[in-house]
C-alpha positions in Angstrom: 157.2 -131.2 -157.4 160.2 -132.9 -158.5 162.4 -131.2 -155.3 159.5 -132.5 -153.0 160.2 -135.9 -154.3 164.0 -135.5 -153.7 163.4 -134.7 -150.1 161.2 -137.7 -149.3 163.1 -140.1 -150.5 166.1 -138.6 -148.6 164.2 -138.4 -145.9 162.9 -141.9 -146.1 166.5 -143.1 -147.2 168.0 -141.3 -143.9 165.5 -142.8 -141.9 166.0 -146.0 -142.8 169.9 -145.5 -142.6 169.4 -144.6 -139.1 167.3 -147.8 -138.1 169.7 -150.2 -139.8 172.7 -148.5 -138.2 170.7 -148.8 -135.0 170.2 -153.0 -134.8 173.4 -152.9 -136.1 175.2 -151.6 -132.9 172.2 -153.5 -130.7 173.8 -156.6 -132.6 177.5 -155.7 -131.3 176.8 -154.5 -128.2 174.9 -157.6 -127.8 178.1 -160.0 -129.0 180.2 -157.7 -126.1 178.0 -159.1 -123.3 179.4 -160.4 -120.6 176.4 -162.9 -120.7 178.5 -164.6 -123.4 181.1 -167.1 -122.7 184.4 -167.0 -124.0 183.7 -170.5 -126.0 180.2 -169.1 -127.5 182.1 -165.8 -128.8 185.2 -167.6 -130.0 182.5 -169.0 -132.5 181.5 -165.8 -133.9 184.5 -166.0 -136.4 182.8 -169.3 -137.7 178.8 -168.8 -137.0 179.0 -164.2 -138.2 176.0 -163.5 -135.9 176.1 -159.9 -137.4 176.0 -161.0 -141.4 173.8 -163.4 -140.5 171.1 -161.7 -138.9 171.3 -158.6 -141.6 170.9 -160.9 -143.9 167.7 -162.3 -142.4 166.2 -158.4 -142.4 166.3 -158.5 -138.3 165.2 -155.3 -137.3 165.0 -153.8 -133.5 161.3 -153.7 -133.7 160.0 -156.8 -135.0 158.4 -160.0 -133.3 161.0 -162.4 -133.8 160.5 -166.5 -132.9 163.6 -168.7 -133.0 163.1 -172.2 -133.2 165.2 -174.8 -130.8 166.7 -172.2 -129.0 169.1 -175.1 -127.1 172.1 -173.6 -125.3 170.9 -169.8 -126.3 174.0 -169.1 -128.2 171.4 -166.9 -130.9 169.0 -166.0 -128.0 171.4 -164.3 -126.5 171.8 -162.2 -129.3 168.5 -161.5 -130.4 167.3 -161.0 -126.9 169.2 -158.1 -126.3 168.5 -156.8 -129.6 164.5 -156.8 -129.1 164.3 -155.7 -126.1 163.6 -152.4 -126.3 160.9 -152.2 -129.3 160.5 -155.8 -130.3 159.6 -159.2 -128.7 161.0 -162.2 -128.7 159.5 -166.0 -129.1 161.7 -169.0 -128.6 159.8 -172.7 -129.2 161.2 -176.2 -129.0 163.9 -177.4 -126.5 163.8 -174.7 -124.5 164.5 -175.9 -120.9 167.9 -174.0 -120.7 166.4 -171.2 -121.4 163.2 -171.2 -118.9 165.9 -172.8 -116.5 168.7 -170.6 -116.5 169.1 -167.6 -119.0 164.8 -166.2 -118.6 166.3 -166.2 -114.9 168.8 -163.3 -116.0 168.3 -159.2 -115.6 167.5 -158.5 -118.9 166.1 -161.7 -120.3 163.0 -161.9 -118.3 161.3 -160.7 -121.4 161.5 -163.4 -123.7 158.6 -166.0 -124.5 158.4 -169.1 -124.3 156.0 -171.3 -126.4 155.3 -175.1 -125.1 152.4 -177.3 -125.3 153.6 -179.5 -128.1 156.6 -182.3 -127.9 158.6 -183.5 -130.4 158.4 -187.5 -130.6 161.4 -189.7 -131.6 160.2 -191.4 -135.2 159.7 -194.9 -134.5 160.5 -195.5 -138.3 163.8 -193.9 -138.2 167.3 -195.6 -136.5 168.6 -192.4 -136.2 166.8 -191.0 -133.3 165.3 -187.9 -135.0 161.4 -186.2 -134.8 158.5 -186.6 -135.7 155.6 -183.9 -135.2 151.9 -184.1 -135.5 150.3 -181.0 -137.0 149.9 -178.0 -134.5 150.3 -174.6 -133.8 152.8 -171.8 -132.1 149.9 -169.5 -130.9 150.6 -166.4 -131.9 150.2 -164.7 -135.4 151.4 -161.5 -137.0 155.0 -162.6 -136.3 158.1 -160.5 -138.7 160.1 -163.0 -138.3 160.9 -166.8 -137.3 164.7 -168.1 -137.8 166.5 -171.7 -137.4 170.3 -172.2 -137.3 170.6 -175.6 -137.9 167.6 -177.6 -136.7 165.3 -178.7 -140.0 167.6 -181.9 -139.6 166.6 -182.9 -136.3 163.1 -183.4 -137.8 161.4 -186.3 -140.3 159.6 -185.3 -143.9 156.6 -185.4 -141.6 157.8 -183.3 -139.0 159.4 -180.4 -140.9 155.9 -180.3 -143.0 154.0 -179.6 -139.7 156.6 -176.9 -138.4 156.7 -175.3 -141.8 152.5 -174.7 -141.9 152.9 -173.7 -138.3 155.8 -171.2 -139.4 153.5 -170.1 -142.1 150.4 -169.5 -139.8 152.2 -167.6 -137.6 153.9 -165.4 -139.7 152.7 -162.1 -141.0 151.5 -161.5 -144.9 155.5 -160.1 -145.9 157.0 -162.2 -142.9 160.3 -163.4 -143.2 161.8 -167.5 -142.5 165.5 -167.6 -142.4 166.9 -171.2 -142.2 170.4 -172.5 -142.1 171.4 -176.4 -141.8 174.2 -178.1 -142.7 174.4 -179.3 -146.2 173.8 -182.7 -146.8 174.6 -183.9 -151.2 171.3 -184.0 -152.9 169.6 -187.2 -153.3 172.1 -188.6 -150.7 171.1 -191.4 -149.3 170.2 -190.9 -145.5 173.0 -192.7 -143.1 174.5 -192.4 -140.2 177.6 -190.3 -141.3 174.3 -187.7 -143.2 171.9 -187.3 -140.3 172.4 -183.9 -138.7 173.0 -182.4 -142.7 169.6 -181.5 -144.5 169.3 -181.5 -148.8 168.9 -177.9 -149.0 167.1 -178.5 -152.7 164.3 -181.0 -150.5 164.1 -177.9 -148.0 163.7 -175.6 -150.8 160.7 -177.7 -152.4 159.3 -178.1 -149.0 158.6 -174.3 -148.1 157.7 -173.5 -151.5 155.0 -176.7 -151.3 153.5 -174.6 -147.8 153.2 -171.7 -150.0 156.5 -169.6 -148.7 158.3 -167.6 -151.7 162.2 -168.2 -152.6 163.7 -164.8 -151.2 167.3 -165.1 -151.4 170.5 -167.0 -150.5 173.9 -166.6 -148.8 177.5 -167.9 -149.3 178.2 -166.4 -145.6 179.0 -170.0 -144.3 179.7 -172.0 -147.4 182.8 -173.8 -147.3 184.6 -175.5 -150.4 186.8 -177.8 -147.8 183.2 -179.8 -146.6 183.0 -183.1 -148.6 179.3 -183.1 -147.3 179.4 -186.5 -146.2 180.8 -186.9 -142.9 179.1 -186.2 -139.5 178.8 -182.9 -138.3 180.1 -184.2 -134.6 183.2 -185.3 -135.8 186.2 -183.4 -134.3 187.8 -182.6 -137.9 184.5 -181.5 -139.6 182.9 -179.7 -136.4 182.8 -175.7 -136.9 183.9 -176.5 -140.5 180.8 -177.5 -142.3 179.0 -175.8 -145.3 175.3 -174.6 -144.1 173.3 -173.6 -147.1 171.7 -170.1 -145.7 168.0 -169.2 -147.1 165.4 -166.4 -146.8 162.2 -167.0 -147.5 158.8 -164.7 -147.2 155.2 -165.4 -146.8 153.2 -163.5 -150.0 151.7 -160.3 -149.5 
């Protein structure tokens, strides 16, 4: 009985070797695209695509939604990645990617979720959105990730894109979320805006209901003073960016 044992768990333990090994070289080949330009992979030093994404549990297999897609510098990771045995969602300022990379052999695949539009907060100076409650329309999802987005939204609107995030994930589903780290209890300025508290964001997911999973250092740098805007040309590509995981209960 006890040598039956030993041989399932090797064989489960081999298995799941084998799958891991596999997104891992989906991962790389996908960084080696010629898709990428030589300005988005000169960032991979800074942004590690590779840690990153193992860190968020990404496998080859799993429905995957990233929020505010933008230029596709992620998207044209993951796409790549999922295209064989997963599928892959993108919601939120996604005109480049309906406009020019869908258009691409190879990316025809990916989804695109619209019907709902952010609205600049009439409240705030600082040009950032608001959002009324909605949903993505789909469910069942493994996995939804962010790289540095939850700022671009109010209190208001990251409480409606965290309950959609919930509602569309599957019981076990994963939320990986990196921002750029703003001092907590900072007061909000100018110089603050595109950096999130990461203990506010914290409180936040755990209020929808989303358990803590775990955290990264991967892109924590001693050098940020966490106080001066992420745009500026000596603190661009050198900010902190807390890195969470979080997972929807069983």
């Amino acid at each position: 009985m006890k040598k039956l044992t030993l041989l399932l768990f090797l064989a489960v333990f081999s298995f799941q070797t084998h799958a891991q090994d596999s997104v891992v070289e989906k991962i790389k080949a996908a960084m080696k695209s010629d898709i990428r330009t030589e300005k988005e992979i000169a960032r991979d030093r800074n942004r590690k695509p590779l840690e990153t994404l193992s860190f968020f549990q990404l496998k080859d297999d799993m429905r995957v939604l990233e929020l505010v897609p933008s230029s596709g510098w992620y998207t044209k990771i993951l796409a790549p990645t999922l295209r064989e045995n997963g599928e892959l969602y993108v919601a939120f300022w996604t005109d480049n990617i309906k406009s020019n990379l869908i258009t691409k052999p190879g990316f025809e695949h990916i989804k695109v979720i619209d019907g709902f539009k952010p609205s600049i907060s009439e409240s705030d100076r600082y040009d950032i959105y608001d959002l009324d409650t909605f949903s993505f329309g789909v469910t069942g999802l493994d996995l939804v990730v962010t790289f540095r987005n939850i700022h671009n939204f109010t209190e208001k609107g990251r409480e409606s894109i965290n309950q959609a995030t919930y509602d569309a994930l599957k019981s076990g589903g994963l939320y990986g979320v990196i921002d750029h780290t703003r001092r907590h209890m900072q007061a909000y300025n100018s110089e603050n805006r595109r950096r999130a508290d990461p203990v506010v964001i914290i409180k936040e997911l755990l209020d929808v209901g989303f358990e803590f999973v775990d955290h990264s250092n991967l892109h924590y740098r001693l050098d940020d003073e966490l106080r001066y805007e992420v745009g500026r040309p000596t603190v661009t590509g050198h900010t902190d960016r807390f890195t969470f995981l979080f997972r929807k209960p069983l």
